[in-house]
C-alpha positions in Angstrom: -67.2 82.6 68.0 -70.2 82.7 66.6 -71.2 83.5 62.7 -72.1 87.1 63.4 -68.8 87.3 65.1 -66.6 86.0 61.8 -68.6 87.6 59.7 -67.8 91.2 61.8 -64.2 90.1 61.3 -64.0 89.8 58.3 -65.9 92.8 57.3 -63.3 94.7 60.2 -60.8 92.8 57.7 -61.8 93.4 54.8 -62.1 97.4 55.5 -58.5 97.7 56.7 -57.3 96.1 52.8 -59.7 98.6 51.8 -58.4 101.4 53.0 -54.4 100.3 52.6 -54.2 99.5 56.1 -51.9 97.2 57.3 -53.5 94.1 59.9 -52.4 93.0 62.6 -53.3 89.7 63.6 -51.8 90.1 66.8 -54.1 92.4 68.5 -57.0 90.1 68.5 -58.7 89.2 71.7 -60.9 87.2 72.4 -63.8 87.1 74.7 -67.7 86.4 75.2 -70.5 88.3 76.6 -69.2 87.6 80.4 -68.0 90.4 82.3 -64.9 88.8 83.5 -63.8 87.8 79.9 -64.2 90.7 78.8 -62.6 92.7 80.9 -59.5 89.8 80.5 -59.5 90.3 76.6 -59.5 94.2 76.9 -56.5 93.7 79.1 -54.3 91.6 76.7 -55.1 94.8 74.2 -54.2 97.5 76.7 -50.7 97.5 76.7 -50.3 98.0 73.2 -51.2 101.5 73.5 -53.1 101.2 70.4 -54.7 104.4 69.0 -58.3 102.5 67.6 -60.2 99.6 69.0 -62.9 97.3 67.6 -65.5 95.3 69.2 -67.8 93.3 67.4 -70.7 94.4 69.7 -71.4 97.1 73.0 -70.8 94.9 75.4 -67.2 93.8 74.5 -66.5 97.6 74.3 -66.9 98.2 77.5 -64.2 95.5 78.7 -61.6 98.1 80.0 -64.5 98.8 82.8 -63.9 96.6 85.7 -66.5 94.0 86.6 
């Protein structure tokens, strides 16, 4: 990860403490600007049925699409 990457974690971090909200370190995933991995990191996330995501930039976001 790049510095623009840690620092949008920790800002993501620092505005869940903010706001009272617990973190859980466990829905982190990982991936890069290539299709495939993204796709792969969305689907590590997916069964968690969260309510919220986060992605650092547009590109990750769309990793649910299929490549």
């Amino acid at each position: 990860m790049n510095k623009s990457g840690y620092d949008r974690l920790e800002g993501y971090k620092n505005g869940m403490q903010a706001c009272g909200l617990a973190l859980d370190e466990g829905v982190n995933a990982k991936g890069d600007f290539i299709k495939q991995s993204r796709y792969f990191a969305m689907q590590q996330l997916l069964p968690r049925e969260s309510d919220v995501g986060f992605a650092a930039v547009d590109r990750m976001a769309i990793g649910p699409l299929r490549w």
